[in-house]
FITIMAR-38980 format. One record per residue: x, y, z of N, C-alpha, C in turn; residue number from 1. Coordinates in Angstrom, 3 decimals, always signed. Atoms other than C-alpha are relative to their C-alpha. Example, Ala and Ser with C-alpha at 12.3 -4.5 7.8 and 13.67 -1.06 7.14 Angstrom:
<atoms>
+0.890; -1.190; +0.000; +12.300; -4.500; +7.800; +0.900; +1.200; +0.000; 1
-0.820; -1.190; -0.060; +13.670; -1.060; +7.140; -0.770; +1.090; +0.730; 2
</atoms>
This chain:
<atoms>
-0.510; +1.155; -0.739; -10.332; +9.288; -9.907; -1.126; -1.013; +0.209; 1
+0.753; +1.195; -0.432; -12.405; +5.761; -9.828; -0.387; -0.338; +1.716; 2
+0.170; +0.118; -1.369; -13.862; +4.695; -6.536; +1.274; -0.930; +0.740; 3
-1.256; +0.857; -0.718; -11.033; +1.796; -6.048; +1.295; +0.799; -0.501; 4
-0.356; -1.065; +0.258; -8.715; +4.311; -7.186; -0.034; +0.613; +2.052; 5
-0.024; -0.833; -0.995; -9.675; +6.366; -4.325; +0.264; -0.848; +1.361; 6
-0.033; +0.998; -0.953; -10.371; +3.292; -1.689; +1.611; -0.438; +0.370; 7
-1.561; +0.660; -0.304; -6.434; +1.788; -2.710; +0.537; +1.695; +1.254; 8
-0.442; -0.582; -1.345; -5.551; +5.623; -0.918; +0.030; -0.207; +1.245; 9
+0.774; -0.100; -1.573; -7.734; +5.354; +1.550; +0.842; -0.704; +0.999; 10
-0.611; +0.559; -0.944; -6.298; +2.436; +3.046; +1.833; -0.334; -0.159; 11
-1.394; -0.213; -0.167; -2.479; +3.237; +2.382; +0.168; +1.161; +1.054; 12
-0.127; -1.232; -1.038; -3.279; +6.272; +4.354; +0.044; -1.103; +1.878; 13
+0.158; +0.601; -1.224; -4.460; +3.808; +7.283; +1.265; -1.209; +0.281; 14
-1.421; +0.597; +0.011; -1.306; +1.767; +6.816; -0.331; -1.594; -0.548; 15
+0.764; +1.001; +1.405; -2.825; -1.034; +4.017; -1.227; -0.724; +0.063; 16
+1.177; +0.973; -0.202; -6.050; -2.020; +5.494; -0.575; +1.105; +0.396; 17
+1.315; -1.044; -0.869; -9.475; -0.224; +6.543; -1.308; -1.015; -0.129; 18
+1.079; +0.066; -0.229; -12.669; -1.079; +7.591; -0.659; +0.691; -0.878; 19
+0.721; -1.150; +0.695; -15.505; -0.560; +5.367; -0.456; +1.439; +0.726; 20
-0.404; -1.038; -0.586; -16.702; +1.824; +7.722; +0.918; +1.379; -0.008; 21
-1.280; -1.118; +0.465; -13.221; +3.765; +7.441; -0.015; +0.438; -1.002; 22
+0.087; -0.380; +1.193; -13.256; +3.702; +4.087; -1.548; +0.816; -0.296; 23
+0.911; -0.730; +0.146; -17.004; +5.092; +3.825; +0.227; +1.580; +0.743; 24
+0.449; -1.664; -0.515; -16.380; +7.961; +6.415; +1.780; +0.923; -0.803; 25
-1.674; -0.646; +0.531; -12.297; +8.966; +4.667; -0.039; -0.252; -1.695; 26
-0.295; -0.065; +1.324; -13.163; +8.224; +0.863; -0.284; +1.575; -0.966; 27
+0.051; -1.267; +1.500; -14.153; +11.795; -0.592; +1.088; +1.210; +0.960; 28
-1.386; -0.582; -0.417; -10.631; +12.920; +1.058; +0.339; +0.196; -1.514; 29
-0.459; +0.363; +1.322; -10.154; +11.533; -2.534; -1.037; +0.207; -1.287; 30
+0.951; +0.272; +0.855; -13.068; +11.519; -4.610; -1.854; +0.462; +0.676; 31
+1.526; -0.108; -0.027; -16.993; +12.636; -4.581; -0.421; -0.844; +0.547; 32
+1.123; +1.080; -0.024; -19.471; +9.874; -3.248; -0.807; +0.590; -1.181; 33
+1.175; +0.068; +0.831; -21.858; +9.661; -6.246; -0.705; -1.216; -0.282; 34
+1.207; +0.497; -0.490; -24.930; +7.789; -7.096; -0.602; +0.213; +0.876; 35
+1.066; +0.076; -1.169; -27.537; +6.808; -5.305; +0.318; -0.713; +1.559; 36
-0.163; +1.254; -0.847; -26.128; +3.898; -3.062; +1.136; +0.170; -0.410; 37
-1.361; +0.131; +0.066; -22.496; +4.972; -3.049; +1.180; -0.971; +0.832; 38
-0.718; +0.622; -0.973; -21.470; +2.865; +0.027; -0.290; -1.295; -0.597; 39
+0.329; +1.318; +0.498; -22.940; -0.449; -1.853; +1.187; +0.141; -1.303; 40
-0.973; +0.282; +1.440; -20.655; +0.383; -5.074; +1.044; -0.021; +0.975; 41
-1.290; +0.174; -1.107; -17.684; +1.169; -2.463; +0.101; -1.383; +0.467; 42
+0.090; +0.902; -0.305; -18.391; -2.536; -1.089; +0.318; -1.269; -1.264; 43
-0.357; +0.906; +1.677; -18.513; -3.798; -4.861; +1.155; -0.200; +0.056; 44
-1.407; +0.032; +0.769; -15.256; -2.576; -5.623; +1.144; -0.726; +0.715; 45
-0.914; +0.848; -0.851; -13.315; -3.919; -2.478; -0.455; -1.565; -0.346; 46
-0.132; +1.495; -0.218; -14.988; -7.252; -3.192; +0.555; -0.475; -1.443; 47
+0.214; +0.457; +0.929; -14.747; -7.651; -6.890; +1.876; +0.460; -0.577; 48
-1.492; +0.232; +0.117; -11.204; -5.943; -7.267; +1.330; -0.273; +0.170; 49
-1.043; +0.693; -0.362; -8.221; -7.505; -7.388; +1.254; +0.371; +0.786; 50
-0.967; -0.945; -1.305; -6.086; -4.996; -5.436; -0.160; -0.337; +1.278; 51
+0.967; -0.756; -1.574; -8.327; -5.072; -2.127; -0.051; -1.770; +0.294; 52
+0.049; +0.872; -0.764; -8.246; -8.372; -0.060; -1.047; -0.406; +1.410; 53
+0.485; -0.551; -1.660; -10.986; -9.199; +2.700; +1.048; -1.009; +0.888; 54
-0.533; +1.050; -1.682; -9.227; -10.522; +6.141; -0.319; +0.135; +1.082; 55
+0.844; +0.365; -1.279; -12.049; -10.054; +8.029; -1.113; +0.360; -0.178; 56
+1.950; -0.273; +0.257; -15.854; -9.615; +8.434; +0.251; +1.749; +0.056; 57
-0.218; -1.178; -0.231; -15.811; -6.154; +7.376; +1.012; +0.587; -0.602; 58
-1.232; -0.576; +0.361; -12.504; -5.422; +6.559; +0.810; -0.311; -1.014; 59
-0.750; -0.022; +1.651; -10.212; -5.123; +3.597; +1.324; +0.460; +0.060; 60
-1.104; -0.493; -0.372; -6.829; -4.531; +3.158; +0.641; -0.186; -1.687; 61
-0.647; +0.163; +0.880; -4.417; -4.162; -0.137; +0.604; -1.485; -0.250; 62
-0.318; +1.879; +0.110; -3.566; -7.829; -1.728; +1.445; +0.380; +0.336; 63
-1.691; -0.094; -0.136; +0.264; -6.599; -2.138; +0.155; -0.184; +1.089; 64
-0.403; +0.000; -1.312; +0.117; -5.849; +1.889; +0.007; -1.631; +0.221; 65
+0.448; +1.025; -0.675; -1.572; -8.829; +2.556; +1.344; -0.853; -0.350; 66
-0.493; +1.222; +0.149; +0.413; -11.204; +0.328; +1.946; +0.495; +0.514; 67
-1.159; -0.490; -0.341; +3.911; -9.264; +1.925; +0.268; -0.845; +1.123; 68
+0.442; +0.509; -1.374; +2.667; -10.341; +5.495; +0.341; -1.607; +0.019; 69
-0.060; +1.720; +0.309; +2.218; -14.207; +4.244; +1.568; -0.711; +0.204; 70
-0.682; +0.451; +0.454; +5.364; -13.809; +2.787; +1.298; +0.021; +0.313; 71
-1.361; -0.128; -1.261; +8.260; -12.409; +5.017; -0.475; +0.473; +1.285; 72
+0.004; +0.300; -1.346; +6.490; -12.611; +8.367; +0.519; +1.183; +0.744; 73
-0.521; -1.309; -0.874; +6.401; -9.079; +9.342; -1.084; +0.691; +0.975; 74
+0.829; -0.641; -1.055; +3.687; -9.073; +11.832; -1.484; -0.794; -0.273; 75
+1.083; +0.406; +0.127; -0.015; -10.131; +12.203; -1.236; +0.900; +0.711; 76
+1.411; -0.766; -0.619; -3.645; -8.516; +12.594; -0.314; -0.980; +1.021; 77
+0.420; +0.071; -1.498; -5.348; -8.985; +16.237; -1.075; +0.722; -0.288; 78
+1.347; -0.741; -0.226; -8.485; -7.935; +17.348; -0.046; +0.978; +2.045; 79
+0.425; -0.677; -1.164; -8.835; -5.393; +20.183; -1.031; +0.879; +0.500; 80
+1.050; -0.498; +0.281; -11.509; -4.068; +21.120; -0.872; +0.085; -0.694; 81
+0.251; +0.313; +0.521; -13.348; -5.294; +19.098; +0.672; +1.046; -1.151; 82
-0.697; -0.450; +0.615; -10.759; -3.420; +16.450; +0.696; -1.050; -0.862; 83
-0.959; +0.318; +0.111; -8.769; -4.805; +14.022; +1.292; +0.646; -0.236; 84
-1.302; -0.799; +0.295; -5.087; -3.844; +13.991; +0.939; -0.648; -0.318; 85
-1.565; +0.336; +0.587; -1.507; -4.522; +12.632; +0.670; -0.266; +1.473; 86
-0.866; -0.053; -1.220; +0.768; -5.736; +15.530; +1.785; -0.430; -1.143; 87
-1.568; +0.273; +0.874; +4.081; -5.677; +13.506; +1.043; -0.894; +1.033; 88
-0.981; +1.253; -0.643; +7.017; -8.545; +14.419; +1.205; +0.796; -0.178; 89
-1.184; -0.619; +0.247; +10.411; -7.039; +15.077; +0.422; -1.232; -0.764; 90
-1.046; +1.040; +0.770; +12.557; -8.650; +12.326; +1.218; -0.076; +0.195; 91
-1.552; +0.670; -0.430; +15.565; -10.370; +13.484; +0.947; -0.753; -1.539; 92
-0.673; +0.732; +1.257; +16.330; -12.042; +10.080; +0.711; +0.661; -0.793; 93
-0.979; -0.873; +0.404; +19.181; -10.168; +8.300; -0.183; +0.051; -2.100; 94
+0.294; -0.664; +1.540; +17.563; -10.416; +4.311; -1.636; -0.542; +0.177; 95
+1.129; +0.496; +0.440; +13.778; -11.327; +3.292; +0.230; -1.532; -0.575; 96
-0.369; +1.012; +0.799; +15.299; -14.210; +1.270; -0.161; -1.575; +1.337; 97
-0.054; +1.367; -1.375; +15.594; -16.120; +4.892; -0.858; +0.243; +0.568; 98
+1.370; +0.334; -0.125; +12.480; -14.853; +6.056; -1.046; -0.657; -0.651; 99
+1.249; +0.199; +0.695; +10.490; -15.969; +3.307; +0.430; -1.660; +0.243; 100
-0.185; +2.174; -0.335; +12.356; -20.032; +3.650; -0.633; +0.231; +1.457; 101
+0.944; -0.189; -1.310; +10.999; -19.317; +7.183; -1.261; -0.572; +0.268; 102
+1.773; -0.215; -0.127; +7.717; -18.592; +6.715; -0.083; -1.197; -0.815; 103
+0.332; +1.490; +1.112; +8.038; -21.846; +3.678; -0.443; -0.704; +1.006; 104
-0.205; +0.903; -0.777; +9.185; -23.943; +6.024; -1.575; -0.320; +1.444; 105
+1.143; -0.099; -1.095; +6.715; -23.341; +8.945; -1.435; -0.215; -0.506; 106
+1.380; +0.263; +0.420; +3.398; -23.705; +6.464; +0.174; -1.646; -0.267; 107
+0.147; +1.562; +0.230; +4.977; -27.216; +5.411; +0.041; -0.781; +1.107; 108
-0.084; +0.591; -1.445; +5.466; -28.232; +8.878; -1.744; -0.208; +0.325; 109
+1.532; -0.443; -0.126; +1.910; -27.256; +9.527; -1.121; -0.929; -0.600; 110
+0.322; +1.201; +0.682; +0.828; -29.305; +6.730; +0.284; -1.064; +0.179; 111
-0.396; +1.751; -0.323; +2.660; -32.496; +7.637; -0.414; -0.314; +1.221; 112
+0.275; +0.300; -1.765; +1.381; -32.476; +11.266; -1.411; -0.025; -0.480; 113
+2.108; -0.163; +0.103; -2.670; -32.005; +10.111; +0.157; -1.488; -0.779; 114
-0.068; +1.353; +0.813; -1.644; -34.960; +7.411; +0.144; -1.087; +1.056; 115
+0.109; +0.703; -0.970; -0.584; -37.006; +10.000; -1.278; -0.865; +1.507; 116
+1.279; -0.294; -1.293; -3.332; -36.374; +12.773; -1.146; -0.125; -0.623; 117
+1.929; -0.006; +0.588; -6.507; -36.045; +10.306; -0.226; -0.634; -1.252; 118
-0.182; +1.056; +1.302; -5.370; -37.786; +6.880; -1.016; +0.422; -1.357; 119
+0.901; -0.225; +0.840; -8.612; -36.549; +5.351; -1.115; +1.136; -0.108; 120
+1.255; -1.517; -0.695; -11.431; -33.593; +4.958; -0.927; -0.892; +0.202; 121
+1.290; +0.715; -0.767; -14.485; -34.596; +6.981; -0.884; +0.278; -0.707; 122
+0.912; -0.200; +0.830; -16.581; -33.374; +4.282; -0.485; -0.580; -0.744; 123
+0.307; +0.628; +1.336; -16.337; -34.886; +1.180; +0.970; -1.595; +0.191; 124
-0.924; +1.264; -0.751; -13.938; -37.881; +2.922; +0.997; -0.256; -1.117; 125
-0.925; -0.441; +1.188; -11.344; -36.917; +0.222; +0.875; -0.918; +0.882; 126
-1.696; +0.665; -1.088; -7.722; -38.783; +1.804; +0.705; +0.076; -1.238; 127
-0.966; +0.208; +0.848; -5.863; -38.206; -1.358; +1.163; +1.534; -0.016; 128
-0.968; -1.005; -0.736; -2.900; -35.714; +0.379; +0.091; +1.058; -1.371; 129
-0.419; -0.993; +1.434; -2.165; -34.024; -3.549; -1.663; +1.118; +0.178; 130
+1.162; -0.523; +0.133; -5.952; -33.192; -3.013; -0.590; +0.996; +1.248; 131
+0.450; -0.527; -1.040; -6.047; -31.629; +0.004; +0.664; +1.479; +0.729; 132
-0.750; -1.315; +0.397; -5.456; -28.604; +1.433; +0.071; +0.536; +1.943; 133
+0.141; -0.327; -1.208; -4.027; -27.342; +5.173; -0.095; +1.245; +0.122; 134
+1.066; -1.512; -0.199; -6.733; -24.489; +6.224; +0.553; +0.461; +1.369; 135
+0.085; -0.494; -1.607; -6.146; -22.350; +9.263; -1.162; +0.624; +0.223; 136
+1.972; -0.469; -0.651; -9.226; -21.941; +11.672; +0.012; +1.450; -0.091; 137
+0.298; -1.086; -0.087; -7.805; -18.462; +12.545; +1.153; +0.292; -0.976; 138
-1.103; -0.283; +1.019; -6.019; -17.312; +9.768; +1.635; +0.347; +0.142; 139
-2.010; -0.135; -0.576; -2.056; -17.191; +9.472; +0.308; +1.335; +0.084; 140
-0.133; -1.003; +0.063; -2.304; -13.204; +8.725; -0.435; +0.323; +1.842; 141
+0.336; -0.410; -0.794; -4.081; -13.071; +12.195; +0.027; -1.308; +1.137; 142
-0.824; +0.470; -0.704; -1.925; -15.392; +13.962; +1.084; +0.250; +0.919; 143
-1.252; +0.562; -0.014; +0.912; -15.775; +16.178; +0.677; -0.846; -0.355; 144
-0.866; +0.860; +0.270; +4.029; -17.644; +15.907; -0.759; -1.437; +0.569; 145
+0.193; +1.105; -0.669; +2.698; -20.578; +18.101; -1.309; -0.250; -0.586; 146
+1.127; +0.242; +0.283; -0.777; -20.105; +16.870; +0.311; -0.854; -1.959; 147
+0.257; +0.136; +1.352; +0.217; -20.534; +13.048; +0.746; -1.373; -0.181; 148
-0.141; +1.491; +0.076; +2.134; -23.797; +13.418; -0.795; -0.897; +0.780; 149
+0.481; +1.085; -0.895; -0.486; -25.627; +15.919; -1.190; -0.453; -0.906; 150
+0.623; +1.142; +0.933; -1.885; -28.402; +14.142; -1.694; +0.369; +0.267; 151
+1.244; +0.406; -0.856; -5.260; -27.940; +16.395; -0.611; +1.662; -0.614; 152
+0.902; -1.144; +0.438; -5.666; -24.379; +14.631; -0.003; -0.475; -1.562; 153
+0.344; +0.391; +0.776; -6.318; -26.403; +11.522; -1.039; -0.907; -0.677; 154
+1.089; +1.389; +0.190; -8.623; -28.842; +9.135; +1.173; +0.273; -1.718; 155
-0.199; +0.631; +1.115; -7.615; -30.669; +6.167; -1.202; +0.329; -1.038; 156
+0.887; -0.815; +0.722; -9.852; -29.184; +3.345; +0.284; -0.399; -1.019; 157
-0.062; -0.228; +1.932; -10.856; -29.978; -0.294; -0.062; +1.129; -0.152; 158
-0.266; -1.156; +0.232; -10.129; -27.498; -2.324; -1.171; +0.901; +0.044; 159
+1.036; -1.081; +0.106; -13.501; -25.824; -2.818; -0.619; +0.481; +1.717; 160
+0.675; -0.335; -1.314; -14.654; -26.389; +1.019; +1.534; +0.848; +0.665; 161
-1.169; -0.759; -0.765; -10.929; -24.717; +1.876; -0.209; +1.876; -0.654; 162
+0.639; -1.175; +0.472; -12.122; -21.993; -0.427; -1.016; +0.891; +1.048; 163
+1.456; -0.749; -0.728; -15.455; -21.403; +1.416; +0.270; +0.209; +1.105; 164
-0.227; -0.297; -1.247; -13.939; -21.211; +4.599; +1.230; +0.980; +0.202; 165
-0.990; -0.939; -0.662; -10.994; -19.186; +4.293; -0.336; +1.018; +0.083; 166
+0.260; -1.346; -0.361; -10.604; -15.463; +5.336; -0.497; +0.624; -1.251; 167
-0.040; -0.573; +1.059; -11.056; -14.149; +1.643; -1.353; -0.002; -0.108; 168
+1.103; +0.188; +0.132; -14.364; -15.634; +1.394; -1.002; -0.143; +1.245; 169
+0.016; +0.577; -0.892; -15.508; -16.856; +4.612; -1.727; -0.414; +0.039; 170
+1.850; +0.505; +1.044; -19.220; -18.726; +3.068; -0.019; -1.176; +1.049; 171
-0.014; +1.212; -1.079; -18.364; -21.659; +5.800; +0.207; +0.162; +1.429; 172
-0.510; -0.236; -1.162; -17.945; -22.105; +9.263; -0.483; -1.371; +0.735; 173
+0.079; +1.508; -0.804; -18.178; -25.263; +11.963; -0.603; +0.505; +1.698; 174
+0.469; -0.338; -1.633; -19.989; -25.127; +15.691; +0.676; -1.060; +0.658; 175
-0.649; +1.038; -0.743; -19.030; -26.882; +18.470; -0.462; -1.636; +0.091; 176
+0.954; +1.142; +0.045; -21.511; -29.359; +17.721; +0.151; -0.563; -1.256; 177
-0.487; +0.449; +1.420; -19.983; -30.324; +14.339; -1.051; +0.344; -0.998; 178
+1.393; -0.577; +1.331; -22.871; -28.828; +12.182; +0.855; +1.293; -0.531; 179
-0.176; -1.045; +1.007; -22.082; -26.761; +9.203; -0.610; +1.156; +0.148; 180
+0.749; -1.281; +0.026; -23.004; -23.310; +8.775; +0.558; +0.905; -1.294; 181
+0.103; -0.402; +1.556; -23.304; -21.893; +5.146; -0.675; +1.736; +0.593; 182
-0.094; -0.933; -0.173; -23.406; -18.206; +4.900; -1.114; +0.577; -0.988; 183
+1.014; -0.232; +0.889; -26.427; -16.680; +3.721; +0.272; +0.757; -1.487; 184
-0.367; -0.552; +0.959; -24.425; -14.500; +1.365; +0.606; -0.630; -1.211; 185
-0.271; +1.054; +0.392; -23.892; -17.369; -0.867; -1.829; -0.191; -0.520; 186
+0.927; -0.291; +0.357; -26.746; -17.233; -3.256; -0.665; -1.751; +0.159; 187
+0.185; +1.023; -0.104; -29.406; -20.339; -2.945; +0.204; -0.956; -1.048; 188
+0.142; +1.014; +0.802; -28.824; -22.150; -6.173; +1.389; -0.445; +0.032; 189
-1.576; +0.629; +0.019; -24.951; -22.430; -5.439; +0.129; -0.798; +2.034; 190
+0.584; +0.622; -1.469; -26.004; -23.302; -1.573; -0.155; -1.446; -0.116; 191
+0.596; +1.254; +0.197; -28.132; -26.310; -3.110; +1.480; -0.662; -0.452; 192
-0.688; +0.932; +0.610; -24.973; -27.198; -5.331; +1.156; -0.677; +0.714; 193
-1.143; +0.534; -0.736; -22.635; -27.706; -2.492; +0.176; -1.362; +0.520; 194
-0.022; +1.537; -0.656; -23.683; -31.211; -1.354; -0.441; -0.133; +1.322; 195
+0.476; +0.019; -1.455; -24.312; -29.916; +2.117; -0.940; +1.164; +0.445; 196
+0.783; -0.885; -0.418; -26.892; -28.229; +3.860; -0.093; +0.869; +1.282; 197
-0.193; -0.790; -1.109; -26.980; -25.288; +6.518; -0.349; -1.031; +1.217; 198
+0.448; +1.149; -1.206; -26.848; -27.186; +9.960; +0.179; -1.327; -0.285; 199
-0.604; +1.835; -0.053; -25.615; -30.632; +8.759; +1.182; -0.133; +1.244; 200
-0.982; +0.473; -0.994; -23.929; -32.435; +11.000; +1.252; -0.490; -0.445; 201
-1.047; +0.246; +0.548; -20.547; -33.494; +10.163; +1.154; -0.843; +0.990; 202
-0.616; +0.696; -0.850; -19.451; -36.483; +11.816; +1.669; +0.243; +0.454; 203
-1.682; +0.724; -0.455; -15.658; -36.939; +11.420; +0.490; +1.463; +0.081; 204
-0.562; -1.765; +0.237; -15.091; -33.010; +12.027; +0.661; -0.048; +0.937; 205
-0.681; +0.016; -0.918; -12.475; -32.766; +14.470; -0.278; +1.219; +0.719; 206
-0.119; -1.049; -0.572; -13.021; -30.388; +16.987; +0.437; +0.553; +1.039; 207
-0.306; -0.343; -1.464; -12.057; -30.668; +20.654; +1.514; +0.504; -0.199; 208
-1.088; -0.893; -0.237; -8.719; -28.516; +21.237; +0.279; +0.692; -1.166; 209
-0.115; -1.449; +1.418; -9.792; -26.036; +17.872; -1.492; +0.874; +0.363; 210
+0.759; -1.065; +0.119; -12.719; -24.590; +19.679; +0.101; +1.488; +0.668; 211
-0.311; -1.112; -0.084; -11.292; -21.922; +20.569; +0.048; +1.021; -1.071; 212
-0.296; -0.306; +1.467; -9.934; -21.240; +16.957; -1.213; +0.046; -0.899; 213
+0.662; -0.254; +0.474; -13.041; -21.772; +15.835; -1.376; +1.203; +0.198; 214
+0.589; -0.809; -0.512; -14.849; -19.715; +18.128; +0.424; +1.615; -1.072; 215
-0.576; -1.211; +0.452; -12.610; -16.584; +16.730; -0.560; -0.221; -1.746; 216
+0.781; -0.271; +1.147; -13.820; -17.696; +13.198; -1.000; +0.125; -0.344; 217
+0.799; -0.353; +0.209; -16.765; -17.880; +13.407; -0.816; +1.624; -0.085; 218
+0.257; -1.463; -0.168; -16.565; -14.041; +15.042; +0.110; +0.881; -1.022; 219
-0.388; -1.438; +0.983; -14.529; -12.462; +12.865; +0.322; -0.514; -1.050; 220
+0.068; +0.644; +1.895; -14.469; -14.417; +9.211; -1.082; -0.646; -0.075; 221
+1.380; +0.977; +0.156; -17.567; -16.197; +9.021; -0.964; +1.212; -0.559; 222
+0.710; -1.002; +0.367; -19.744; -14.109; +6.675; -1.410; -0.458; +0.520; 223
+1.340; +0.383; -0.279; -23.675; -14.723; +8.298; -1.020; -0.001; -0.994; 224
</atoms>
């Protein structure tokens, strides 16, 4: 059995997500640790294969789960204790077919309210709407209902800076003081190529009633 192989168990056993952590102390349920540096290949494989999803500093979860969650709105990760966990949504909707226009509906809403209110990314001062992209501060998987339509848990994002900041990657992040923060794990010659530098300031960054939202990203998606 392969290490992601063994890992996809791992975290079907935990109900589609684990902590590396989890996965280091529950993987030779399934499989040996071998090599030298078995917990660094274990880390490889969640990042590099396409099964395994991160959606949080740390944590990993099956893409299928993940992209299920997105897609008929059957619950969202929370942090407790400093934990993350599944809080599942009782479903009231009588097929998937009307959950999933649901869940449509509610990301385009989402989008037309940030278009409205911010018009443009504060980054690269993009304003061309086809080009842009509505980011959530705290991700929609680890949302509520109220949290995942409020305009104020968003930014308008080119595509590559919506990249670097979402949960998958999380290479970006914003302070309260509108300065950037680039993630050291983000090697320096692709650092240099971004246009911006760790600690820039970033005038037109909207922030007052998202620092909350941003607070939580920076915690728990923001790779350091």
């Amino acid at each position: 059995m392969t290490y992601s192989d063994a890992i996809e168990k791992v975290m079907k056993e935990n109900g589609g997500y684990a902590s590396l952590k989890y996965i280091y102390d529950n993987i030779e349920k399934y499989r040996e640790k071998t090599g030298k540096t078995p917990h660094n290949t274990i880390q490889e494989r969640v990042q590099r294969d396409n099964r395994f999803t991160r959606i949080a500093s740390g944590v990993y979860a099956l893409t299928d789960y993940v992209e299920y969650i997105e897609n008929y709105d059957t619950g969202y990760f929370t942090i407790d204790k400093n934990e993350i966990i599944f809080k599942p949504k009782k479903i009231i909707q009588n097929t998937e077919k009307k959950a999933f226009k649901k869940v449509r509906l509610g990301q385009n809403s989402f989008r037309q309210e940030l278009l409205k209110s911010l018009s443009k990314c504060p980054i690269t001062q993009i304003d061309e709407p086809k080009l842009l992209i509505a980011s959530h501060i705290k991700p929609w998987i680890h949302s509520d209902d109220k949290e995942r339509l409020n305009p104020y848990n968003g930014f308008l994002l080119s595509p590559l800076y919506d990249k670097l900041f979402d949960k998958g990657i999380g290479f970006i992040t914003f302070t309260p003081e509108k300065m950037i923060l680039i993630s050291k794990r983000l090697s320096n010659e692709n650092r240099a190529r971004l246009g911006v530098n760790n600690g820039d300031y970033i005038p037109d960054l909207p922030i007052n009633g998202r620092e909350e939202f941003l607070e939580y990203h920076r915690k728990y998606i923001f790779q350091g």
